[in-house]
C-alpha positions as CSV (number, residue, x, y, z in Angstrom):
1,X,-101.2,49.9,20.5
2,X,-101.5,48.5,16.8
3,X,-99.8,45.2,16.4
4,X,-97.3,44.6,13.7
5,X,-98.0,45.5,10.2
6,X,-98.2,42.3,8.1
7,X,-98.6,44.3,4.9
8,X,-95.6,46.6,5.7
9,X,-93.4,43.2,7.0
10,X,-94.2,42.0,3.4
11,X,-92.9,45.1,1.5
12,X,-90.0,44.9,3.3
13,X,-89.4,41.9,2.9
14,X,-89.7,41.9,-0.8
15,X,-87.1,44.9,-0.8
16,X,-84.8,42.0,1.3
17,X,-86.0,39.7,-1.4
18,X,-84.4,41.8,-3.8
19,X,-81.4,42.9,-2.4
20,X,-79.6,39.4,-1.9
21,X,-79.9,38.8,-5.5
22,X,-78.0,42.5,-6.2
23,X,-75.5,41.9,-3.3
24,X,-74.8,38.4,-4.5
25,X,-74.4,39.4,-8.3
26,X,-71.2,41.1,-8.4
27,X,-69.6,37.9,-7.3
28,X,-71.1,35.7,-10.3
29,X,-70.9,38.5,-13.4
30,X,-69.9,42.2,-13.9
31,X,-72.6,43.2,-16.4
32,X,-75.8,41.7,-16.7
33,X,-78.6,42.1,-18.5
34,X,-81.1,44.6,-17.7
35,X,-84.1,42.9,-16.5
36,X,-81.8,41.8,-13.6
37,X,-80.4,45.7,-13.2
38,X,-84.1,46.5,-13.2
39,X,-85.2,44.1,-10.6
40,X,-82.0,44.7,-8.8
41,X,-83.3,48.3,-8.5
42,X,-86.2,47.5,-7.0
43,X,-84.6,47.2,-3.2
44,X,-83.0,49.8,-2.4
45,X,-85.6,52.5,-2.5
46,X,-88.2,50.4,-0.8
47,X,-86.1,49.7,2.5
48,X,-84.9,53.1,2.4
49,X,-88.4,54.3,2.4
50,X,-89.9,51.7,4.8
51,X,-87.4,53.0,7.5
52,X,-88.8,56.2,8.0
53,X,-92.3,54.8,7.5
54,X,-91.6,52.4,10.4
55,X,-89.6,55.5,12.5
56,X,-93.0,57.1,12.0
57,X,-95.1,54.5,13.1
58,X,-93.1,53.9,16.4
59,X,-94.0,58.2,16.9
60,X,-97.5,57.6,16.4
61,X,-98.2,54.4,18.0
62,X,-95.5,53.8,20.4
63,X,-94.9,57.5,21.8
64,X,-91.3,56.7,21.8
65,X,-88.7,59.7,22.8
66,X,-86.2,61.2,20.4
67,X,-83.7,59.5,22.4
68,X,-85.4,56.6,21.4
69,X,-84.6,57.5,17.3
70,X,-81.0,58.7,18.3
71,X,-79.7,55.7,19.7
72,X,-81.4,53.7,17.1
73,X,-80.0,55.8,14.2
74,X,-76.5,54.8,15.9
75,X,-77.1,51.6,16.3
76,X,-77.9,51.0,12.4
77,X,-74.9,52.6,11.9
78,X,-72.7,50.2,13.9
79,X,-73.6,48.0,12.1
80,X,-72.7,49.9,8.8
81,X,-69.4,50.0,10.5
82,X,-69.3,46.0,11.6
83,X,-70.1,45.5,8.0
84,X,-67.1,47.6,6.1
85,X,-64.8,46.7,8.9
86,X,-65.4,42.9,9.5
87,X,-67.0,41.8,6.3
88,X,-65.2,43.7,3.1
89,X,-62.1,44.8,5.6
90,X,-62.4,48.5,4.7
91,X,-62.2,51.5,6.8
92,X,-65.8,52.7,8.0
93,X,-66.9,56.2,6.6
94,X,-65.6,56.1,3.3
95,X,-67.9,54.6,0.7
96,X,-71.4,55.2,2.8
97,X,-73.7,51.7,2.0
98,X,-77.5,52.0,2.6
99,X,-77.1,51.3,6.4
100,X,-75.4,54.7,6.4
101,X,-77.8,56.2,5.3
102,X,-80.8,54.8,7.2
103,X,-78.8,55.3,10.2
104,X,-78.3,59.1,9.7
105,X,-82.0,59.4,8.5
106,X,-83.6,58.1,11.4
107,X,-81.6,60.2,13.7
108,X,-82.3,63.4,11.7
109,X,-85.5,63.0,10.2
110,X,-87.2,62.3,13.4
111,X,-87.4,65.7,14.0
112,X,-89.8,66.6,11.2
113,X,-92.4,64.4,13.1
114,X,-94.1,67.8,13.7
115,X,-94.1,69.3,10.1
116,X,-96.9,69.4,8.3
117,X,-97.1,66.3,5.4
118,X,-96.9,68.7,2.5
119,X,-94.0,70.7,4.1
120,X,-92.5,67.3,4.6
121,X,-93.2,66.5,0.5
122,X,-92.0,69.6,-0.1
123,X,-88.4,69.2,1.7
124,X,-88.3,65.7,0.2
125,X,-88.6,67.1,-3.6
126,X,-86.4,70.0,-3.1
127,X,-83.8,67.6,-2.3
128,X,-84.3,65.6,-5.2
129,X,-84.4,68.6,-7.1
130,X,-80.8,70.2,-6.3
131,X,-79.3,66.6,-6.7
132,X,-79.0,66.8,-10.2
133,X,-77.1,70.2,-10.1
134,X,-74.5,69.2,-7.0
135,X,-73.9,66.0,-9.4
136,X,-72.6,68.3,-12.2
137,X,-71.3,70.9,-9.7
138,X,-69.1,68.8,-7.8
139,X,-68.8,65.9,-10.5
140,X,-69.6,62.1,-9.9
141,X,-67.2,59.6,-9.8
142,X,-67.4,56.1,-11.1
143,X,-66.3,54.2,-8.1
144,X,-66.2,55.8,-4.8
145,X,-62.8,55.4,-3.5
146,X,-62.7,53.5,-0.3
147,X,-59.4,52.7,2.5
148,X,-58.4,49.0,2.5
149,X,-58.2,48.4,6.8
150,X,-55.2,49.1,8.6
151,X,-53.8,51.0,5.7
152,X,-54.2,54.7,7.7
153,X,-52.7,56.5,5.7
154,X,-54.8,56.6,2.8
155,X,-57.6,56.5,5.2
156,X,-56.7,59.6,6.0
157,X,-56.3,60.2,2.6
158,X,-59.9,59.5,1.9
159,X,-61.4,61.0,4.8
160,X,-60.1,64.4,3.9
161,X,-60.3,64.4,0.4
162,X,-63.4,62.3,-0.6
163,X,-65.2,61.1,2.8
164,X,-67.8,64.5,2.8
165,X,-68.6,64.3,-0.6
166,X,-69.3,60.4,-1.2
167,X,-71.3,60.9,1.9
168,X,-73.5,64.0,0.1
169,X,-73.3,63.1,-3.5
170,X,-71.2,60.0,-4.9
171,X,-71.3,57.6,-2.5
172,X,-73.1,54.3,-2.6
173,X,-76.2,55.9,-0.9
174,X,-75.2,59.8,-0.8
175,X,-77.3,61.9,1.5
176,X,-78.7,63.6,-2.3
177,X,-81.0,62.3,-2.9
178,X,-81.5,59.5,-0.8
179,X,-82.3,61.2,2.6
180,X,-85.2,62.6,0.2
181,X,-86.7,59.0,-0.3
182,X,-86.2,58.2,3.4
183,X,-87.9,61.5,4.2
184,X,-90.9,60.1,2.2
185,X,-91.5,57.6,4.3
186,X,-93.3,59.7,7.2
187,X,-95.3,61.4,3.9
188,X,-96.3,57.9,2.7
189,X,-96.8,57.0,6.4
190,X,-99.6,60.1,6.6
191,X,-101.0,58.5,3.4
192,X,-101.4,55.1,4.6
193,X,-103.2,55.3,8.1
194,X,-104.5,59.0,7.2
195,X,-105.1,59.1,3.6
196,X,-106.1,55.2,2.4
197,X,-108.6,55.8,-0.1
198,X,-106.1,56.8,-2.0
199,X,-105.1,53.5,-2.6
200,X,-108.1,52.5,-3.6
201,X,-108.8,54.7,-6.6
202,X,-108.2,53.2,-9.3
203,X,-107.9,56.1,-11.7
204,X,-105.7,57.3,-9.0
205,X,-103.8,53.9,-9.5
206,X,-103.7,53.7,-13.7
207,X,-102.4,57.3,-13.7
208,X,-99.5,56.4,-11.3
209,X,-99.0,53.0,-13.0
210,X,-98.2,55.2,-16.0
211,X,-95.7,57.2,-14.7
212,X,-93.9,54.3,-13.4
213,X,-94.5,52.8,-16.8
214,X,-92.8,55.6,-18.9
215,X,-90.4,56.3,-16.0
216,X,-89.4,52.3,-17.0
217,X,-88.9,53.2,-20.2
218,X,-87.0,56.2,-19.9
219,X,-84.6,54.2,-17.5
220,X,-84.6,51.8,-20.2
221,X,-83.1,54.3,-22.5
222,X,-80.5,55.9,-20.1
223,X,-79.0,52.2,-18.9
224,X,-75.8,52.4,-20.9
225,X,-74.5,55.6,-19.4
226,X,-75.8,54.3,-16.0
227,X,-72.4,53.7,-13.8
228,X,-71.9,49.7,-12.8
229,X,-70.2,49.9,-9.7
230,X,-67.4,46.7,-9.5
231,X,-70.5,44.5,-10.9
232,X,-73.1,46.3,-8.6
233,X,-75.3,47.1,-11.9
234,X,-78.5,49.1,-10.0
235,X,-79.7,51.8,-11.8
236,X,-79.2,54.5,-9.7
237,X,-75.6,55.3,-10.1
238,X,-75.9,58.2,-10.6
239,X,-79.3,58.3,-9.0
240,X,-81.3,60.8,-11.5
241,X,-84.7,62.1,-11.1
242,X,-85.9,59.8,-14.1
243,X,-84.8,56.7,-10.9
244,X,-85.8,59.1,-8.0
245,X,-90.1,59.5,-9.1
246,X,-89.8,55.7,-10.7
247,X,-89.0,54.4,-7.4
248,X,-91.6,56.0,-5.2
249,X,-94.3,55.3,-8.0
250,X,-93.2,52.0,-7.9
251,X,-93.5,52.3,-3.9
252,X,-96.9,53.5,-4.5
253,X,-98.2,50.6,-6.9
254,X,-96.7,48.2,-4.3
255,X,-99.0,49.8,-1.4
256,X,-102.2,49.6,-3.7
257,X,-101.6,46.0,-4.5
258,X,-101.1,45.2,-1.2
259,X,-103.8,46.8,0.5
260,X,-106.8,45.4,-2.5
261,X,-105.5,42.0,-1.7
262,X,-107.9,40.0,-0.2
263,X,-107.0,39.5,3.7
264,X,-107.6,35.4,2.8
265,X,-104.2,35.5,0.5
266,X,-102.4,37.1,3.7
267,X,-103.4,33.8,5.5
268,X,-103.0,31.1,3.0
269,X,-100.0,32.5,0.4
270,X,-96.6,31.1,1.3
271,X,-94.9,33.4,-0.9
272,X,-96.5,36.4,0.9
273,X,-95.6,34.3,4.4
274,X,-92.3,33.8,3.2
275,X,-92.2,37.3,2.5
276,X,-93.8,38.6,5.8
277,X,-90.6,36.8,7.6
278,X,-87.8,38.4,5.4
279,X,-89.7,41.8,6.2
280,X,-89.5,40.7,10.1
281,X,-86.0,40.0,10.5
282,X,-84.6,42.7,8.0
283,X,-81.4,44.0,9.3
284,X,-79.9,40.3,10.7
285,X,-81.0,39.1,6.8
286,X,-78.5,42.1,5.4
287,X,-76.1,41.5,7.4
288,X,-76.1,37.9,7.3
289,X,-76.4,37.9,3.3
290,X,-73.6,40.3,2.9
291,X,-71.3,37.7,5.3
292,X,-72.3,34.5,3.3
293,X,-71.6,36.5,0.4
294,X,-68.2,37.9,1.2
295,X,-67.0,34.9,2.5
296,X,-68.6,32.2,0.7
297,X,-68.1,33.3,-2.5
298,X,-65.0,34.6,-2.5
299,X,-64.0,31.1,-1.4
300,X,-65.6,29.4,-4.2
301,X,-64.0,31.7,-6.5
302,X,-60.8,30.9,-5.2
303,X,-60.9,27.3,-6.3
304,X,-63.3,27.2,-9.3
305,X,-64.2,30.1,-12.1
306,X,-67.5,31.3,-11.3
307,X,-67.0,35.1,-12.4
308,X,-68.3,36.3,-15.6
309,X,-68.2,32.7,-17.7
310,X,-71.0,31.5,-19.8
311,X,-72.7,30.0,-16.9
312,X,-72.0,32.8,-14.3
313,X,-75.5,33.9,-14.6
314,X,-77.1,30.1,-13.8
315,X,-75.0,30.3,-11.2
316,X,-76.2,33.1,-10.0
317,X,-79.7,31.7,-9.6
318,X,-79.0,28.3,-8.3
319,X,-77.0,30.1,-5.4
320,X,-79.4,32.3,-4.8
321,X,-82.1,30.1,-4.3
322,X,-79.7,28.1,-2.4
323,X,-79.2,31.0,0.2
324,X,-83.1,31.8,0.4
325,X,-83.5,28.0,1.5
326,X,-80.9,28.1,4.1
327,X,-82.2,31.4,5.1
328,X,-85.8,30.2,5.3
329,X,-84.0,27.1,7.9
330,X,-82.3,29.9,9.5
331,X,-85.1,31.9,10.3
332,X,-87.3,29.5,11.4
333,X,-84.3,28.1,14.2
334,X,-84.9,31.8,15.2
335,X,-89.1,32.1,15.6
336,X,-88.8,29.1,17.3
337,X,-86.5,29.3,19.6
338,X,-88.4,32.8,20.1
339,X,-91.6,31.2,20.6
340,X,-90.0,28.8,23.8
341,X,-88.5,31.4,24.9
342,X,-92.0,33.5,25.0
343,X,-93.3,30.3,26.5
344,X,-91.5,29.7,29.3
């Protein structure tokens, strides 16, 4: 059995890295600039990704069951539901966040394990491919409409009416195309353990660098009539192809990078250590960061003007950094109290 993954802890915790800053955002400022809706971007398809990758891993390496996958897949989406219920006091099943998603992925792609890889790409790209058309089909709505808790009428409004196709098309993290990307992981998984010297060709490398570079641009050029969600600015909303291919080449540039490091940085870099434990405790750091955010900020808000002022956007920063300190404390309470317990 392979022990964990340093390099694939690291992505993921870069994605976590990430995604604080475009959870936290919305609370401080409702449009900003686009180097931050660019880096904002970054998350999203990387932890999607990473979950298959990792669902993939565990079939390879761990022999696990498809029992094993089911009750996982429900288990992320518990806590989807904690998270609309508890934390932003909505009805669960309405508006679909990521944890949706990764939830219902694990539990359906599992069963491609057996495909073949290309059948697998193939799947994945025909997904992204009818996207675009169900988007213009079935329209795309600016703000998915979500039930306020214990208000069950217009739940029921919203299950009926809206629930199936936020889930498939305009939700936060609709099913097209985003089970495509998750479906990628188990392709990027074959790559990585199968296919490696891929990542070490560097024409390989300048020609994908390229793609991402005029994918970049192109998302550049699109930004204005790129939805921002109640100050979630990403630039996937709608996700179009021009964001689907930009993220996995992205993906792609990040796995090069990391594997032509030399294995002395993994040892002696705190940024990459610090990264390596967001990666390890990924789901308690989403959750946890969506709580702080919720309920701190809000109650900040509440007593001084924070949102969308001159200095909104400092703020911004100097809370962030803020929560990635405490988090950093937080985390290592955990590994330590992990390592006595281990002990004894």
């Amino acid at each position: 059995m392979l022990s964990r993954d340093e390099k694939i802890d690291i992505l993921r915790g870069i994605a976590i890295f990430f995604m604080i800053l475009a959870n936290f955002s919305p609370y401080f400022i409702d449009n900003p600039p686009f180097v931050f809706r660019f880096l904002y971007t970054l998350a999203a398809p990387i932890f999607i990704l990473l979950s298959n990758f990792m669902i993939t891993y565990n079939h390879y390496f761990k022999n696990y069951n498809y029992s094993y996958y089911f009750k996982r897949g429900l288990y992320i989406i518990f806590w989807a539901i904690f998270i609309d219920s508890i934390i932003y006091r909505i009805f669960p099943f309405c508006s679909f966040d990521v944890l949706y998603l990764i939830g219902f992925s694990i539990i359906v792609n599992s069963l491609f394990f057996k495909l073949s890889h290309f059948l697998i790409f193939i799947i994945s790209n025909a997904i992204f491919i009818i996207t675009p058309f169900l988007q213009i089909k079935y329209g795309y709505i600016d703000l998915p409409i979500e039930a306020k808790l214990f208000d069950l009428s217009f739940f029921k409004f919203v299950l009926v009416n809206y629930s199936l196709k936020h889930f498939l098309i305009d939700g936060y993290f609709p099913i097209f195309p985003f089970l495509g990307i998750a479906l990628m992981g188990i392709f990027f998984f074959n790559l990585y353990y199968n296919k490696r010297d891929i990542f070490f060709n560097k024409y390989f490398f300048i020609f994908i660098f390229f793609v991402f570079l005029i994918l970049s641009i192109r998302l550049y050029n699109i930004k204005d009539i790129l939805i921002i969600r109640d100050g979630y600015a990403e630039l996937f909303y709608p996700p179009t192809l021009d964001f689907i291919y930009w993220s996995l080449s992205l993906i792609f540039l990040l796995f090069y990078i990391l594997l032509n490091l030399p294995n002395s940085l993994y040892a002696n870099d705190k940024l990459l250590s610090f990264f390596n434990k967001l990666g390890k405790h990924s789901l308690f750091i989403y959750v946890f960061h969506l709580f702080f955010a919720e309920y701190i900020f809000t109650f900040i808000e509440k007593y001084f003007n924070i949102y969308n002022t001159n200095y909104s956007l400092f703020l911004l920063i100097i809370f962030y950094i803020l929560f990635l300190l405490i988090l950093n404390y937080v985390i290592n309470l955990i590994e330590k109290q992990k390592t006595v317990y281990n002990f004894k």
